[in-house]
N, C-alpha and C positions, 0 to 999 in steps of 0.2 A: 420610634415613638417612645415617651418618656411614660413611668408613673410612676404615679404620686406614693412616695413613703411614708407609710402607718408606724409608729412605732408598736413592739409586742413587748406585753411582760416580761420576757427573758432578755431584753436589748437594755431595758433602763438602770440607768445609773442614779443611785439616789445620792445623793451630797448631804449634809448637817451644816446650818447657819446660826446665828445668834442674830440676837436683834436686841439695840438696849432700846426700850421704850422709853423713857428718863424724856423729859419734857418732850414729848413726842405728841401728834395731835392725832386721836383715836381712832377719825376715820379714816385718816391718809394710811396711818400705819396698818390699819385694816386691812383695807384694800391689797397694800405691798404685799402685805402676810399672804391675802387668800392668791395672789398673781405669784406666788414664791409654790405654795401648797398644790396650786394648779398644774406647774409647770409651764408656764406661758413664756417665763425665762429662756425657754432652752429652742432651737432649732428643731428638736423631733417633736415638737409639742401633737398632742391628739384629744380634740374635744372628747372622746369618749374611751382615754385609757388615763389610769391614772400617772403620770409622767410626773409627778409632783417632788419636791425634796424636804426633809424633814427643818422644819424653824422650831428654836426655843428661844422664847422671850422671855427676857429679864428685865427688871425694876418694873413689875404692871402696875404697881401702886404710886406711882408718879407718872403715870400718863394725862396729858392733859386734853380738853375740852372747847371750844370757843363760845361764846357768846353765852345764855344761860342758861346752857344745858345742864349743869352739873344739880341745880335745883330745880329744874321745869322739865326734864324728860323722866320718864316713868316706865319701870318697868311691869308688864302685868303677867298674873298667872292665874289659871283656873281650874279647878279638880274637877269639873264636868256638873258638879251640882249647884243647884240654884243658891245664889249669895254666897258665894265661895270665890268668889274676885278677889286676891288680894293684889295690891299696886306699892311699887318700893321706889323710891328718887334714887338718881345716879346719884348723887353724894354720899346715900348709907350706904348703897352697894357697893362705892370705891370702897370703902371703909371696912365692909365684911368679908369681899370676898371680890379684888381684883380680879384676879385670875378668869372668873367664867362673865366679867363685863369686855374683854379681851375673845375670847371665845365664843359668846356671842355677835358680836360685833364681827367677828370673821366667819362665820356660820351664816351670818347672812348675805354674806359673799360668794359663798359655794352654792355648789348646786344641791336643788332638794333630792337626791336618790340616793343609791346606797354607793355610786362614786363619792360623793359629796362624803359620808360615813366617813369613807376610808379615805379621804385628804383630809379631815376633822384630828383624825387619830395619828396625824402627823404633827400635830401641834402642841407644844410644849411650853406652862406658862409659869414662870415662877414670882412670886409678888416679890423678892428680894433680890440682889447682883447674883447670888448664886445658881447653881444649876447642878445635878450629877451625871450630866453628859462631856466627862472631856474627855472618854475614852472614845469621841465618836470622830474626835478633832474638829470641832466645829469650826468652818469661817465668820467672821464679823462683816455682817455687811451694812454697809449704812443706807437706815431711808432716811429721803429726800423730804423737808419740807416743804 
């Protein structure tokens, strides 16, 4: 009789990748990101350990959008008190602050618990080609459009 292999925290291998977002479309690359974050990649994958490998993405400030979202989607926040709605368009948020429209956008790909935390904190978002990760020797992997 066989069984089925669990991966444990002392068995996994973490790997470092790059990703150029650079005309890249936000939800595809999302997705890639959070199935990279997850480890759904790999053979020992385990819905409930984190088996995930470290991504850092470059150029976030040229990622692109289809259709008219870049003016008709909205970001909202609220501090708990009454009339404290404030709402931001993607277009200023590419503009401010790339980096956590990428982060979100793959945050809502993981899971809400504190696995989810800890694949978040593998994520690595730089709005320019650069990065200070090459001591980690990253691979280049290309998503798919």
């Amino acid at each position: 009789m066989k069984t089925t292999k669990f991966a444990k925290k002392e068995d996994i291998n973490r790997k470092w990748y790059v990703v150029d977002a650079k005309d890249q479309i936000l939800g595809r690359l999302s997705c890639q990101i959070a199935s990279y974050l997850r480890g759904k990649h790999k053979p020992v994958f385990t819905p409930n350990v984190d088996t995930g490998d470290f991504v850092i993405v470059v150029n976030a400030d040229k990622v692109k959008v289809t259709g008219k979202k870049m003016t008709d989607k909205m970001y909202y926040r609220h501090s708990g008190y009454i009339g404290s709605i404030k709402e931001k368009a993607l277009k200023d948020r590419m503009k401010e602050e790339p980096e956590n429209v990428i982060m979100d956008a793959v945050w809502g790909m993981l899971p809400k618990n504190r696995l989810g935390r800890a694949m978040i904190k593998k994520l690595k978002v730089y709005r320019g080609p650069e990065h200070g990760h090459a001591a980690q020797k990253p691979e280049l992997i290309q998503i798919t459009k």
